[in-house]
VOPAGU-2260 file (C-alpha; in pm, 1 decimal, decimal comma):
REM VOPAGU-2260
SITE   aa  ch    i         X         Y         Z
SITE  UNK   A    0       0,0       0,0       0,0
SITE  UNK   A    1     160,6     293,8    -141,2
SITE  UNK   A    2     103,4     654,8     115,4
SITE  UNK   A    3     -43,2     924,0    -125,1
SITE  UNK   A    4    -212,3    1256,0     -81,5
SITE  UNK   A    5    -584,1    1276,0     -81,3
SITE  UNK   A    6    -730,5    1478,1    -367,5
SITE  UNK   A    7    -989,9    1698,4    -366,9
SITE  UNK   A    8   -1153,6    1477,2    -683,6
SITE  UNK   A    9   -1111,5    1129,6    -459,4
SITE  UNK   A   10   -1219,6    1335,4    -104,7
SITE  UNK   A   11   -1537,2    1449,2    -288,2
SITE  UNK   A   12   -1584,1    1091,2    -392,6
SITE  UNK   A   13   -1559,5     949,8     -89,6
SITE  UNK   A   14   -1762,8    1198,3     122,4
SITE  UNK   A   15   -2072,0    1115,8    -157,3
SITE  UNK   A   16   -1984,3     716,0     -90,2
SITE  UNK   A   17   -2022,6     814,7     267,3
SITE  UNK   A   18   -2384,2     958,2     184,2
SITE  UNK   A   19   -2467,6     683,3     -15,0
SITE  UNK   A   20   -2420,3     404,3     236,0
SITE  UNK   A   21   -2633,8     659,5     471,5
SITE  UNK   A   22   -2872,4     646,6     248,7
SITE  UNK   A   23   -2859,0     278,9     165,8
SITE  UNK   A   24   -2896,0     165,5     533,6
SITE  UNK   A   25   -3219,0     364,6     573,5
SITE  UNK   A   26   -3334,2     192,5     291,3
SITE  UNK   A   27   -3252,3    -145,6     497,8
SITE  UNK   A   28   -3496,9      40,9     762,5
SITE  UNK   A   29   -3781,3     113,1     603,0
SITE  UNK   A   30   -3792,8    -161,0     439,0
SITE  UNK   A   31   -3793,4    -347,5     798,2
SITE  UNK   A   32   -3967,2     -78,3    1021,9
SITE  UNK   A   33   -3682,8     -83,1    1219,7
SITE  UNK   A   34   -3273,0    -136,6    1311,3
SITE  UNK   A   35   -3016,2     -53,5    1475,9
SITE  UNK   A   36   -3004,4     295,7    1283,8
SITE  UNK   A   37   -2779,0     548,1    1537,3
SITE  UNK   A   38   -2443,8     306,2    1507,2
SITE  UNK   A   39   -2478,3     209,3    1133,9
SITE  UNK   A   40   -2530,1     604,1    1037,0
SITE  UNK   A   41   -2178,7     706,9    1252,5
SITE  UNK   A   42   -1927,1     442,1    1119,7
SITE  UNK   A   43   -2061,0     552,9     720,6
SITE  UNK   A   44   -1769,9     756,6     704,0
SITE  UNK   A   45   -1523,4     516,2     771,2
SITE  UNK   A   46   -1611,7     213,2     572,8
SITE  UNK   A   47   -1612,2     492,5     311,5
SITE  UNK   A   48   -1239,2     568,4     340,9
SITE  UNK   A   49   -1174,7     188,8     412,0
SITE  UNK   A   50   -1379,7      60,7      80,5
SITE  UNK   A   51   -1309,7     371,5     -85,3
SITE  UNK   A   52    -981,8     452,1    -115,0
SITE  UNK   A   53    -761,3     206,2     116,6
SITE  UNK   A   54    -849,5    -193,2     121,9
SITE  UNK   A   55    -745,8    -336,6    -167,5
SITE  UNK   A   56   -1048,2    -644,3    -229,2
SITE  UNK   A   57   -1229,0    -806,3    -545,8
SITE  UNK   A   58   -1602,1    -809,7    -536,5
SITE  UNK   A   59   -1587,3   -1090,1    -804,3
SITE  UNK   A   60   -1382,2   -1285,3    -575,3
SITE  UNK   A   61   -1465,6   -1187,4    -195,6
SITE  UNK   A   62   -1279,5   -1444,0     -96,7
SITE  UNK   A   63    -904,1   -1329,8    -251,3
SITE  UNK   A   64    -670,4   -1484,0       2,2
SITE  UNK   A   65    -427,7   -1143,5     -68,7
SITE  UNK   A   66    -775,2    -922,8      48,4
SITE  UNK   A   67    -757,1    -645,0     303,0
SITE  UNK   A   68   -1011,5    -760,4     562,3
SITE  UNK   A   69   -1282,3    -619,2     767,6
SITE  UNK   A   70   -1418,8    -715,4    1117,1
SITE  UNK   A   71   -1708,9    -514,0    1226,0
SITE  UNK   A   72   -1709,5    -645,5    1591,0
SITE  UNK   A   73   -1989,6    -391,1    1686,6
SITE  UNK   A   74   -2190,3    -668,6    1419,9
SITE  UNK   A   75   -2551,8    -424,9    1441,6
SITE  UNK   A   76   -2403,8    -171,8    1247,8
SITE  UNK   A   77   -2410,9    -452,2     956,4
SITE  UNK   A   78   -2657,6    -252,0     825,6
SITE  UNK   A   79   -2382,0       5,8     705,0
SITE  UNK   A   80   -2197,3    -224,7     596,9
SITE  UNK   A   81   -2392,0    -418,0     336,1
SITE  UNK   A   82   -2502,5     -41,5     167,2
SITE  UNK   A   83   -2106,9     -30,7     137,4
SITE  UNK   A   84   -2040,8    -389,9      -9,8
SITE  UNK   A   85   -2385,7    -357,9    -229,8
SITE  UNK   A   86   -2252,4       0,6    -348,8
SITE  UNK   A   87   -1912,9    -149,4    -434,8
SITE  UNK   A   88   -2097,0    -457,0    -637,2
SITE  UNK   A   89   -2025,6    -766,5    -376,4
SITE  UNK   A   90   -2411,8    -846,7    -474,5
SITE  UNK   A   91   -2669,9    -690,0    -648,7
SITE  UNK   A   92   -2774,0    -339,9    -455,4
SITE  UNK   A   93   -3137,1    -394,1    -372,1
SITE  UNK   A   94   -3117,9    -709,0    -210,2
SITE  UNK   A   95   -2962,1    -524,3     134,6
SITE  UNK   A   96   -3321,9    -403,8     131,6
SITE  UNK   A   97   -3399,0    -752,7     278,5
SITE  UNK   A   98   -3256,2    -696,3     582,1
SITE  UNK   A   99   -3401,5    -928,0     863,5
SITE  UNK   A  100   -3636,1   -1048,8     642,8
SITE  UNK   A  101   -3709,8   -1431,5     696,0
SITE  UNK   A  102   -3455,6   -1618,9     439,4
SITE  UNK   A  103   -3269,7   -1301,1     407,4
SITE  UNK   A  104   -2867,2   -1303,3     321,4
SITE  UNK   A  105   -2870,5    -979,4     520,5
SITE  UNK   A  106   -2918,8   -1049,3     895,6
SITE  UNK   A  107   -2920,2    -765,1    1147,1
SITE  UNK   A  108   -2582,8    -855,9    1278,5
SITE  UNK   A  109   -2303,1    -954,0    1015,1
SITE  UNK   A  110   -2243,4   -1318,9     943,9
SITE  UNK   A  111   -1973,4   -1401,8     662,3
SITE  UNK   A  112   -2177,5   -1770,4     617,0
SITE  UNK   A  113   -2478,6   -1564,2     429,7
SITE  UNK   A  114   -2348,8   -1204,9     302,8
SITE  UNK   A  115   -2099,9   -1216,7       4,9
SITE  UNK   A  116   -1792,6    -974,4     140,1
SITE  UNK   A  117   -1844,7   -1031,4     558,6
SITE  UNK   A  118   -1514,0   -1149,5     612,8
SITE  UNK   A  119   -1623,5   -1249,2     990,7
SITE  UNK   A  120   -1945,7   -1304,7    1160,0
SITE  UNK   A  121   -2001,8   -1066,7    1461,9
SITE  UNK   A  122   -2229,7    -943,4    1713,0
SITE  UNK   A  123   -2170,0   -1065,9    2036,9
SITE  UNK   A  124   -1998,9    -757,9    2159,2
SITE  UNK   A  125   -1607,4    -798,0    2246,2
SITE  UNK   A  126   -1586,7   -1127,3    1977,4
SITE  UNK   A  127   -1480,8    -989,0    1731,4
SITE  UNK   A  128   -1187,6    -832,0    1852,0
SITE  UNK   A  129   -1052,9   -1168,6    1956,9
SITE  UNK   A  130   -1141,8   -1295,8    1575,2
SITE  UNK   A  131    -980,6   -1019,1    1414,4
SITE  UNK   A  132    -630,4   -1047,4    1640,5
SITE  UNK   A  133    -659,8   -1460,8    1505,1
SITE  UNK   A  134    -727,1   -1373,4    1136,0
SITE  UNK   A  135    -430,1   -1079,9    1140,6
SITE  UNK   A  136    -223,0   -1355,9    1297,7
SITE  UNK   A  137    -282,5   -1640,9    1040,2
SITE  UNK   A  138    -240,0   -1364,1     716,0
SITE  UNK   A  139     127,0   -1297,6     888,9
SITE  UNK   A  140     238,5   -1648,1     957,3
SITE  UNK   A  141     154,2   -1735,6     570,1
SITE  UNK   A  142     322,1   -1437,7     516,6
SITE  UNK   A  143      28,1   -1202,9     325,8
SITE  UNK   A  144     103,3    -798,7     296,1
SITE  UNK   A  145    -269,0    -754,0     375,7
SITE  UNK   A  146    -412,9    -594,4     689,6
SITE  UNK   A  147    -743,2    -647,8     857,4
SITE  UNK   A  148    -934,8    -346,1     986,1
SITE  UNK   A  149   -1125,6    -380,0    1331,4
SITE  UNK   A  150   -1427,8    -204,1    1406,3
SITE  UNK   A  151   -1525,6    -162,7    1786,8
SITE  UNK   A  152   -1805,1      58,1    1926,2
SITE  UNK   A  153   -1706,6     250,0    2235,8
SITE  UNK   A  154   -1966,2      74,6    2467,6
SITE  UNK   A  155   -1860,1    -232,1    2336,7
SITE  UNK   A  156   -1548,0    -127,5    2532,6
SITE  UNK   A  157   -1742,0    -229,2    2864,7
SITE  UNK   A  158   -1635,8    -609,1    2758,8
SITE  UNK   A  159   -1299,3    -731,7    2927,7
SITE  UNK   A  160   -1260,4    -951,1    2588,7
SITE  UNK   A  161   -1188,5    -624,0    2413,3
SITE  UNK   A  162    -895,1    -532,3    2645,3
SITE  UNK   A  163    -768,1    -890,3    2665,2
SITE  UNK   A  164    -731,4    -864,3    2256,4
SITE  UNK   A  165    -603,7    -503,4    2270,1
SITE  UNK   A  166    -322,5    -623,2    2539,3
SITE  UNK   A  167    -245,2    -920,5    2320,6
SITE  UNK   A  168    -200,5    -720,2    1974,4
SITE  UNK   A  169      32,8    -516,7    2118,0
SITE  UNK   A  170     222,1    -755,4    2331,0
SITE  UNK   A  171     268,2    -968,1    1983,6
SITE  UNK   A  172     298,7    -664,6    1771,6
SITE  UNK   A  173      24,3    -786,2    1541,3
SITE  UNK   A  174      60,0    -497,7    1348,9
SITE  UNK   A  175    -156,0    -569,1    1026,9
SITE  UNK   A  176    -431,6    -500,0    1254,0
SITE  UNK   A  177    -562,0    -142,7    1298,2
SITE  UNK   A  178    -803,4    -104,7    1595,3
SITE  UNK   A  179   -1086,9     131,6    1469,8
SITE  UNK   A  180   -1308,3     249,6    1770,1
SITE  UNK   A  181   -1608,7     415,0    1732,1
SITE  UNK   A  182   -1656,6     668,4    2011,6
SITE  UNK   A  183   -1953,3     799,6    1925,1
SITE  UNK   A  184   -2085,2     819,3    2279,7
SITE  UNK   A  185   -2351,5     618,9    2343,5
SITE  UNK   A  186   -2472,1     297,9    2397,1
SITE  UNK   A  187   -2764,5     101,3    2414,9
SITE  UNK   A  188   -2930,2     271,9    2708,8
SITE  UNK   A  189   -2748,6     619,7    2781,0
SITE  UNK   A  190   -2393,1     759,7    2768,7
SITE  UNK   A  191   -2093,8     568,7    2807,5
SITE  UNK   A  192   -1937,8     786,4    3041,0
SITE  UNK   A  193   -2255,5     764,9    3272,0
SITE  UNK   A  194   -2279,9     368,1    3215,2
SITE  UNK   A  195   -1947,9     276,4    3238,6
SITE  UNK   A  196   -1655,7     538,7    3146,2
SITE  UNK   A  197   -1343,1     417,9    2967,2
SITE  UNK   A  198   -1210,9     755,8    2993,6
SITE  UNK   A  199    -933,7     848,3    2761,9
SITE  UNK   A  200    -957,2     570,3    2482,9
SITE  UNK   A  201    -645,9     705,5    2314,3
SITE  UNK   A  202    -457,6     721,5    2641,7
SITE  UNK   A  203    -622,2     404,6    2755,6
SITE  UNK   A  204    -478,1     265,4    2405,4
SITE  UNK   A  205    -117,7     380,5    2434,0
SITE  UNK   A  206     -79,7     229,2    2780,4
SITE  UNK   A  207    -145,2     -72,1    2615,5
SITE  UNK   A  208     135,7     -50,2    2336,1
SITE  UNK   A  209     -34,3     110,7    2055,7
SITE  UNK   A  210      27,3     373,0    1855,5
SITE  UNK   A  211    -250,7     573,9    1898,5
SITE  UNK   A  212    -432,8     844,5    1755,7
SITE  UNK   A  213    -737,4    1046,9    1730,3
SITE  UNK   A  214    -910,6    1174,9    1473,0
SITE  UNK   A  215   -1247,8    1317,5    1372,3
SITE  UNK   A  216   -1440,2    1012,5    1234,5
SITE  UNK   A  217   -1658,3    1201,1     995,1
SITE  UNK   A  218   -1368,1    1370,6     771,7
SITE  UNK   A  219   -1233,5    1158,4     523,9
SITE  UNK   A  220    -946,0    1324,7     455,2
SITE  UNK   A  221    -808,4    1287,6     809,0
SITE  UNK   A  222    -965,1     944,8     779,3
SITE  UNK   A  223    -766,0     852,7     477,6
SITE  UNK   A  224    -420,3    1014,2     685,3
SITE  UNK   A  225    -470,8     817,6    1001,3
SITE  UNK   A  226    -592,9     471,5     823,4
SITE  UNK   A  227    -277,6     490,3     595,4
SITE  UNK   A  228     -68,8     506,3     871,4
SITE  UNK   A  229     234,9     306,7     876,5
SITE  UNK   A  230     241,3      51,3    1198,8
SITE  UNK   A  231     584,7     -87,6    1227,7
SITE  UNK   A  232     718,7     -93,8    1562,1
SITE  UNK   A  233     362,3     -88,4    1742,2
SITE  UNK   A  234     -28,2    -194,0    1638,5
SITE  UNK   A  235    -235,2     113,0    1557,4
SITE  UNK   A  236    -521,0     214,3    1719,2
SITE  UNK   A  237    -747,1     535,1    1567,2
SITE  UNK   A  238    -985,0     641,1    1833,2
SITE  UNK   A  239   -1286,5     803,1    1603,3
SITE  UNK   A  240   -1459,2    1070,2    1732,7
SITE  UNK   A  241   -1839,1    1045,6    1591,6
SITE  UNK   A  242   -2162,6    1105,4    1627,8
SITE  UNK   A  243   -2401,8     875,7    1665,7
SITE  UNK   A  244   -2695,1     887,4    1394,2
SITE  UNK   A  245   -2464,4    1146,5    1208,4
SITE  UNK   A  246   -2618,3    1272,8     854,5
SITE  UNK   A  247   -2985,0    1312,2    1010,7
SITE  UNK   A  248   -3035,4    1566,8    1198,1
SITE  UNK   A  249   -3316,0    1416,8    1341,1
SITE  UNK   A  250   -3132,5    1059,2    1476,9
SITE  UNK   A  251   -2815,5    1303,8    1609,8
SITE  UNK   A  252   -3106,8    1492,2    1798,5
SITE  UNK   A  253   -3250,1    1156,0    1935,8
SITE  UNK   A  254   -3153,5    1032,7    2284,6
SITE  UNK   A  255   -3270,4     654,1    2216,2
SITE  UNK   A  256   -3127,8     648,2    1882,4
SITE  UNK   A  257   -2958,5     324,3    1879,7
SITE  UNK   A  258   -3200,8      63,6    1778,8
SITE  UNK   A  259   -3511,3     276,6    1639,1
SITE  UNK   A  260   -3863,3     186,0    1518,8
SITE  UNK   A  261   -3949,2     382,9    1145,2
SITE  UNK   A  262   -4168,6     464,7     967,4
SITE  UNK   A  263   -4197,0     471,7     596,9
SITE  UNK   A  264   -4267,9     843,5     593,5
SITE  UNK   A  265   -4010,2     861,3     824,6
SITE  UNK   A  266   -3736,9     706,5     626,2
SITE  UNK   A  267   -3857,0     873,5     338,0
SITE  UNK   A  268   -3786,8    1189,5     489,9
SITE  UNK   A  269   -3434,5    1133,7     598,6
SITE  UNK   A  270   -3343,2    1014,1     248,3
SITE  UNK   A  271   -3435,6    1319,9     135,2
SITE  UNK   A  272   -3237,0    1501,9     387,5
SITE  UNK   A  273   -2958,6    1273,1     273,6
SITE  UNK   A  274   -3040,1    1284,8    -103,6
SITE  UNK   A  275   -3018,7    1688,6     -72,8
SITE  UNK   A  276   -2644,1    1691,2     100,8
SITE  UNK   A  277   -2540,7    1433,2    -198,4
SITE  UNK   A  278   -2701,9    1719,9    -447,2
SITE  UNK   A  279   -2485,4    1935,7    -287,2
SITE  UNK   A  280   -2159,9    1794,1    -253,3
């Protein structure tokens, strides 16, 4: 992976990809009634950079043993990350609008058995951190340039599994994983600093061995910088700061906003909204 400068022509890109999978997982809601709508919305950014412009991957061949992968431990914001992989051609586009439907290939939480692209089933919080330190590990002792990308939600962070993984990247120096943590500031039923506070991830992160670093999650030019990062010495860690529901003004203003009931009117709306910034951009 070769370190270039963003353009404006590829940031531009990117930031509409980033509206698109918005869009695309409210189509996944409506089409359900509901989901888990606050988390997919804030990581849209990031699997944007990540699918975008720095994991190198074949939709005709999801499988490519040379792939780049990507764990989404916190597995409920699948939803954003089928609109990515249905954007990007893995399958055809409109069948993410099946989500949770019975006989579906897009379950609420990610599960690499049924969705073309899911490199690693997920959901039970703190799993997938474990999963992703084991795949990293087996790409390096068969001695693959890729890297696999690790996607943890900030109250996910309540799980000791999460720290027992973080503690063993770094004391192995598995370094073609990057730690990706969505601190977006909620959790299921308030704020994580009320429920349980982690306090300063990135400090938290560099006690651990990493070299950390954080960045604002929804800019995918500093996105780009910090996920092209070169991790030599030390695993990297990018703490992301976020917001959760971010796009729709009316999920940021929501206190309850991470699993939601919708309606169609509803959903309708906020593709608008989202339709109108893509207009613009």
């Amino acid at each position: 992976m070769t370190k270039e400068m963003l353009d404006d022509k590829t940031k531009k890109e990117l930031q509409q990809f980033a509206l698109k999978i918005r869009i695309g997982a409210v189509e996944e809601f409506r089409a359900r009634g509901f989901g888990h709508v606050g988390g997919s919305l804030s990581v849209a950014d990031v699997l944007a950079v990540l699918y975008g412009a720095v994991m190198n991957y074949d939709p005709e061949n999801p499988k490519m043993e040379e792939r780049d992968k990507l764990v989404c431990s916190k597995g409920h914001a699948g939803p954003a990350v089928y609109a990515a992989l249905g954007l990007k051609g893995f399958f055809p586009y409109e069948e993410i609008r099946t989500l949770n439907q019975p006989g579906t290939n897009f379950p609420s939480h990610c599960d690499r058995k049924k969705t073309p692209g899911i490199d690693m089933t997920t959901g039970s919080l703190g799993q997938g951190t474990s999963l992703a330190v084991g795949m990293a590990m087996g790409d390096r002792l068969k001695g693959r340039s890729c890297r696999t990308y690790l996607i943890v939600g900030d109250g996910e962070a309540d799980e000791g599994q999460v720290w027992e993984a973080a503690m063993f990247t770094a004391a192995k120096k598995v370094t073609n994983l990057v730690w990706l943590i969505d601190n977006n500031k909620k959790q299921l039923d308030g704020y994580t600093k009320e429920i349980l506070d982690t306090g300063d991830l990135r400090e938290k992160f560099e006690a651990f061995g990493f070299d950390a670093v954080r960045v604002d999650g929804h800019d995918t030019e500093v996105l780009y910088d910090a996920l092209t990062r070169k991790a030599e010495e030390k695993p990297l860690a990018v703490i992301l700061d976020t917001v959760k529901g971010k796009g729709i003004k009316e999920v940021e203003n929501t206190m309850g906003n991470h699993s939601m009931n919708v309606s169609e009117e509803t959903c309708n709306r906020w593709i608008a909204e989202l339709e109108e910034k893509l207009k613009g951009n």
